[in-house]
C-alpha positions in Angstrom: -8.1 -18.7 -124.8 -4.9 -17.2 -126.1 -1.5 -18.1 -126.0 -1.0 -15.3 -123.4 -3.9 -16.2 -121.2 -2.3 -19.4 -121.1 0.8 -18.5 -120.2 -0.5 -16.2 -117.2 -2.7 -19.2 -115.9 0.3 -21.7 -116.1 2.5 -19.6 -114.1 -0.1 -19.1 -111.5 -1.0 -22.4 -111.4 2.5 -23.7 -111.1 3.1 -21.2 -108.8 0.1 -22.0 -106.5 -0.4 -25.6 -106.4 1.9 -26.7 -104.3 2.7 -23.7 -101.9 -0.4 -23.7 -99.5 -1.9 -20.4 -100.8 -4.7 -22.0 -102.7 -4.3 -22.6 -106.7 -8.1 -22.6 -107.8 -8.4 -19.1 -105.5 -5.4 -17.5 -107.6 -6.7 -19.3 -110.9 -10.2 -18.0 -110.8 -9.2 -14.6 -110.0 -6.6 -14.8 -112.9 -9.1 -16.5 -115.3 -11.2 -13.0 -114.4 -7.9 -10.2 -114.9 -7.2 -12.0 -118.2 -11.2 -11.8 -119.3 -11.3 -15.8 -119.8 -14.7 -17.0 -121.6 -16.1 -13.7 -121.6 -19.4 -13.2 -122.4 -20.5 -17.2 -122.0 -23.4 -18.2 -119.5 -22.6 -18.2 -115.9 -22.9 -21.9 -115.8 -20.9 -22.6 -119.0 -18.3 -20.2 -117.9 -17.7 -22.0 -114.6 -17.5 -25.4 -115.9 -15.2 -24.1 -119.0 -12.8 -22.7 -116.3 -13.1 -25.7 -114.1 -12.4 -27.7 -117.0 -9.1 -25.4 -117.8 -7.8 -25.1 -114.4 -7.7 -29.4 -114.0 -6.1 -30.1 -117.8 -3.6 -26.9 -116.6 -3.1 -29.3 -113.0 -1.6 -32.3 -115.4 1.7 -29.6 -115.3 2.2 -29.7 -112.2 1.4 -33.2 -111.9 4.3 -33.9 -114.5 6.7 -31.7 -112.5 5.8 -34.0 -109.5 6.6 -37.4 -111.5 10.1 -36.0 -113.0 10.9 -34.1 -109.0 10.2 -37.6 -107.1 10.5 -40.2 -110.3 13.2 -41.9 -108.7 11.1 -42.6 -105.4 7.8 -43.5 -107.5 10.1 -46.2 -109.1 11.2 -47.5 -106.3 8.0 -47.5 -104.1 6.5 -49.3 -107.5 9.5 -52.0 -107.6 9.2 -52.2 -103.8 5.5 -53.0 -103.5 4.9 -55.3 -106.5 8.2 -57.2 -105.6 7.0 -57.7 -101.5 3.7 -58.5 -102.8 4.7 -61.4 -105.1 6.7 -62.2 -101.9 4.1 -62.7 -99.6 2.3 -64.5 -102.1 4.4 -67.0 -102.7 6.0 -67.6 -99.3 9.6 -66.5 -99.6 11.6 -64.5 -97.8 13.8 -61.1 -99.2 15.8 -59.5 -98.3 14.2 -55.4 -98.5 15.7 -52.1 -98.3 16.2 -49.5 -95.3 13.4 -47.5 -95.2 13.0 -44.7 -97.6 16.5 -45.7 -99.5 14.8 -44.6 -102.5 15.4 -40.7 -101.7 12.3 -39.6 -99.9 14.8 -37.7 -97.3 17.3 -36.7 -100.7 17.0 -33.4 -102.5 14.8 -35.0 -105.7 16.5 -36.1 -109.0 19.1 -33.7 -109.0 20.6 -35.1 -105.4 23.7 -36.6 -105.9 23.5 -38.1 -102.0 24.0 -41.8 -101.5 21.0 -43.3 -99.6 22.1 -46.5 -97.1 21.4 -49.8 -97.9 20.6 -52.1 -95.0 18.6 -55.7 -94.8 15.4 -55.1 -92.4 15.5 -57.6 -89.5 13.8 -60.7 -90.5 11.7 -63.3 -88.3 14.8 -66.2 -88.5 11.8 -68.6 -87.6 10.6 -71.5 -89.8 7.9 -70.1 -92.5 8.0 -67.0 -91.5 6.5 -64.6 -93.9 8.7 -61.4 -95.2 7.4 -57.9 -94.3 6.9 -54.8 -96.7 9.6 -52.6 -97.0 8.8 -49.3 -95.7 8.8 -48.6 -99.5 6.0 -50.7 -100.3 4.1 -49.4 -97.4 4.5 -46.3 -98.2 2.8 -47.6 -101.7 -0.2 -48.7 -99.5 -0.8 -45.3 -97.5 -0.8 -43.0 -100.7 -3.3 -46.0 -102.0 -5.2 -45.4 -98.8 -4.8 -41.6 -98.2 -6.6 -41.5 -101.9 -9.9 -43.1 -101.2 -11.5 -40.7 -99.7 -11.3 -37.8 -102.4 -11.8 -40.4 -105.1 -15.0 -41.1 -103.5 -16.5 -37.6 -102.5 -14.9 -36.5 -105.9 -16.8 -38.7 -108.1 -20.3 -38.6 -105.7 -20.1 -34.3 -105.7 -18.4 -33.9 -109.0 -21.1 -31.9 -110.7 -21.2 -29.6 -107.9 -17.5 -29.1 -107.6 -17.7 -28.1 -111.7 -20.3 -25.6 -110.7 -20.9 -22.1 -110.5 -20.8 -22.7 -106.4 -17.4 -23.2 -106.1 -16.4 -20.6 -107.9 -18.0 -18.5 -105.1 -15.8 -15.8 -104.2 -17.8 -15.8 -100.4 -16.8 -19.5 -100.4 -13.1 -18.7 -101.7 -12.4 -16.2 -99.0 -14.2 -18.1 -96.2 -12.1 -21.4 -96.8 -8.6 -19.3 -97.3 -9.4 -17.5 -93.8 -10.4 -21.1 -91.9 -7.3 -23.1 -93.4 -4.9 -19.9 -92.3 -6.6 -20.5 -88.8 -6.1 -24.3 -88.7 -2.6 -24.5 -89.9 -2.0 -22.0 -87.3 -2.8 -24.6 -84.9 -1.2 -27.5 -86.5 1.6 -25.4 -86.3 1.2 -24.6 -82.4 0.1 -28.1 -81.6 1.6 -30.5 -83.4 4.8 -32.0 -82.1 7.0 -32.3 -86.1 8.8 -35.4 -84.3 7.9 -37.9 -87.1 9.6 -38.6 -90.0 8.1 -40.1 -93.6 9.6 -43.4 -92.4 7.3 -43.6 -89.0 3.8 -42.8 -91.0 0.6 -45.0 -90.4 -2.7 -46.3 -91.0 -3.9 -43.0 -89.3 -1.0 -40.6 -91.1 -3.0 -41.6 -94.9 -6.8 -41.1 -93.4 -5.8 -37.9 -91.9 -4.3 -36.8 -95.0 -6.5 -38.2 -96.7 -9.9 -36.4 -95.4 -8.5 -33.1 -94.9 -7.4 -33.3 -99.3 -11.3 -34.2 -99.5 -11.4 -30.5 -97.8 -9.7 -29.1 -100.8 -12.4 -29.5 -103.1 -13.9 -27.0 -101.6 -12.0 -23.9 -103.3 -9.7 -21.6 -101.4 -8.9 -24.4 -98.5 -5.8 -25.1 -100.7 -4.8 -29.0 -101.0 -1.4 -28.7 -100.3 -2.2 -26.3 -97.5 -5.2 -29.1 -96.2 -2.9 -31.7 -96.4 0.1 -30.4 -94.8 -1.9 -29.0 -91.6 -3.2 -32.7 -91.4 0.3 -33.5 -91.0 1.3 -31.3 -88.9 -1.7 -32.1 -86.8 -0.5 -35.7 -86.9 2.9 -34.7 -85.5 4.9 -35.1 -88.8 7.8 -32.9 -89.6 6.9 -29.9 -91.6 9.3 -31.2 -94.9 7.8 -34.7 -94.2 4.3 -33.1 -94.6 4.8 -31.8 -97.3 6.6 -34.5 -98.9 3.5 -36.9 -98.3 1.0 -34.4 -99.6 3.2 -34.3 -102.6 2.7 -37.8 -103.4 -0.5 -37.9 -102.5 -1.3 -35.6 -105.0 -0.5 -37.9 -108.1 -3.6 -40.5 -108.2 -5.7 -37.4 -107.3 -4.4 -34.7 -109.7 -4.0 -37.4 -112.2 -7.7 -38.7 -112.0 -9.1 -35.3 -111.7 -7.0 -33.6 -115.2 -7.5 -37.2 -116.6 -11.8 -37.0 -116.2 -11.5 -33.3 -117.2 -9.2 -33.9 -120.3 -12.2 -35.5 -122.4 -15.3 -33.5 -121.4 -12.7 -30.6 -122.1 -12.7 -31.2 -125.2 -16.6 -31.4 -125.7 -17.1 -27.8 -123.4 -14.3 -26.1 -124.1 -14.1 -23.5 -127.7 -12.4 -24.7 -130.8 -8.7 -23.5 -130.9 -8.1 -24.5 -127.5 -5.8 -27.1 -127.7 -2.5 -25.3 -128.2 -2.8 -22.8 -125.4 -4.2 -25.8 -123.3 -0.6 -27.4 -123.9 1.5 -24.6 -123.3 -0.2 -23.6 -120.4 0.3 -27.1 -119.3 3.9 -27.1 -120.0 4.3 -23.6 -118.1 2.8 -25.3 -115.2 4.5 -27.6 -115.4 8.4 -26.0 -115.3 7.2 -23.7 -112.8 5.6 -26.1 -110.4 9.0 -28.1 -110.5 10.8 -24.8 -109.0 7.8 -24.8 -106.7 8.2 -27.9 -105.4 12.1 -27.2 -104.7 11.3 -24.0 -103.1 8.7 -25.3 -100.5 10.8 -28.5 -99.7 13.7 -26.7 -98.7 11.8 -23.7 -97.1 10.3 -26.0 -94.9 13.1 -27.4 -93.1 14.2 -24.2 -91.5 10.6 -21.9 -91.9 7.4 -22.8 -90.2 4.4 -22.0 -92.5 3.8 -18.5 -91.1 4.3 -16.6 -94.1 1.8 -18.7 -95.8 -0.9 -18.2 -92.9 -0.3 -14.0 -92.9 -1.2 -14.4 -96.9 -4.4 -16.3 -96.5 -5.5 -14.5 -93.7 -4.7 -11.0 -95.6 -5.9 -11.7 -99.2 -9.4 -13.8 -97.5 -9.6 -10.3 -95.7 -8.7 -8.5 -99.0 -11.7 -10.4 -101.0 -13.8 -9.9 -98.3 -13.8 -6.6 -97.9 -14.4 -6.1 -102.0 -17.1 -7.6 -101.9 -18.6 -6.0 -99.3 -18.2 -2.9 -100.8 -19.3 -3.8 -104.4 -15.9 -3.7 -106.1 -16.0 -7.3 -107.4 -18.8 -9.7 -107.7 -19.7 -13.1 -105.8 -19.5 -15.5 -108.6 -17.8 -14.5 -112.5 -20.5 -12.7 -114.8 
């Protein structure tokens, strides 16, 4: 891989993986324009990308750390600090929900968040209750089970040649389109990230375990889960966001070291500065959606999957590209 393959698959990755278009669709068709691995075995070539395309996904998983690192810290300091609460009895006083910044603008905000003590039970031994912070801490915990289960019990399949099916690709970016057209027309957006439950982290949850299947999208699974749920498009989003930390994490973190075992020597430095592309771009994607989101429904985003599913299609119907990279 050369530094300007690298640079090509950073900006597409960055560019995709948060905006519910599908990143592995856009990376394996880049992967093909830039003539990545050429001339390795099918199987080899499949697992090389896959390998690539999750080390590239520790980018945008640092631009999601430094956009929200002031509500990780605070959903950390919340749920360790009304955990050693409850276990030792006493009562604190806890912060309004979401004072962190999970309705700010990121970092960068310069808002001041309210500070308010949550109602207490005033009766004898009563035991505190978790700060919409720390619970917040439990549904991401939640929301990841179920992809860190299918992940681990389908993970050779998912490095296979399979899902790099371009029959699969286009299927999945046609069916998503469909389904977040009706979370869109269904789902009531009355619910803020301060109102989420139980069944708001298992919804979420199961429909990321959809994205493994490539051309569904994550962020585009994830967010019509929400929607479905009756969260608020920016809330949606916002959730899928930090659900995506333990998963992109775990997945670029597996990858990392059986990357460096399958993938050619002289790897490593476009590996990093593919990363790093992915990284500053996926930042500006993540501030793009956000604030897209609070005046746009996801429209635009449906006419794209629906045309370019169409668009692959239709090539390989008539012969112009292949099912699965040669």
């Amino acid at each position: 891989m050369s530094i300007l393959q690298a640079i090509i698959l950073g900006i597409v990755q960055g560019l995709t993986e948060f905006i519910p278009i599908s990143s592995t669709a856009h990376l394996v068709f880049a992967s093909r324009m830039v003539g990545l691995f050429n001339g390795v075995e099918a199987t080899l070539k499949a697992e090389q990308t896959t390998a690539v395309i999750a080390v590239v996904q520790l980018g945008t998983l640092l631009a999601v750390l430094v956009y929200f690192a002031r509500d990780i810290i605070n959903i950390t300091r919340a749920f360790v600090r009304d955990h050693m609460a409850l276990l030792s009895g006493k009562r604190v006083p806890v912060e309004s929900p979401m004072s962190a910044g999970l309705t700010g603008d990121g970092p960068a905000s310069a808002k001041d968040h309210q500070r308010d003590e949550v109602t207490q039970d005033p009766s004898p031994g009563a035991r505190p209750r978790l700060s919409q912070d720390a619970w917040l801490g439990w549904l991401v915990i939640i929301g990841s089970i179920p992809v860190a289960v299918v992940g681990l019990l389908f993970k050779r399949h998912i490095e296979g040649t399979f899902t790099k099916n371009l029959w699969i690709i286009a299927t999945m970016m046609i069916v998503v389109a469909i389904l977040l057209l009706l979370a869109e027309l269904v789902g009531k957006r009355n619910r803020s990230i301060t109102n989420l439950k139980i069944g708001d982290a298992l919804a979420v949850g199961f429909a990321q375990v959809l994205a493994l299947v490539p051309g569904s999208s994550r962020s585009g699974s994830t967010i019509m889960a929400g929607l479905f749920a009756g969260q608020t498009r920016e809330t949606a989003a916002r959730f899928s966001f930090l659900l995506s930390i333990p998963a992109i994490a775990a997945s670029g973190v597996l990858e990392l070291k059986e990357a460096i075992h399958k993938l050619p020597d002289g790897s490593t430095l476009p590996l990093i500065v593919a990363t790093i592309v992915s990284g500053i771009v996926g930042y500006a994607s993540i501030w793009f959606l956000l604030r897209f989101l609070r005046t746009h429904s996801t429209g635009i985003f449906i006419i794209y999957r629906l045309v370019v599913g169409a668009a692959i299609m239709f090539a390989l119907v008539g012969g112009y590209i292949s099912a699965n990279a040669g």
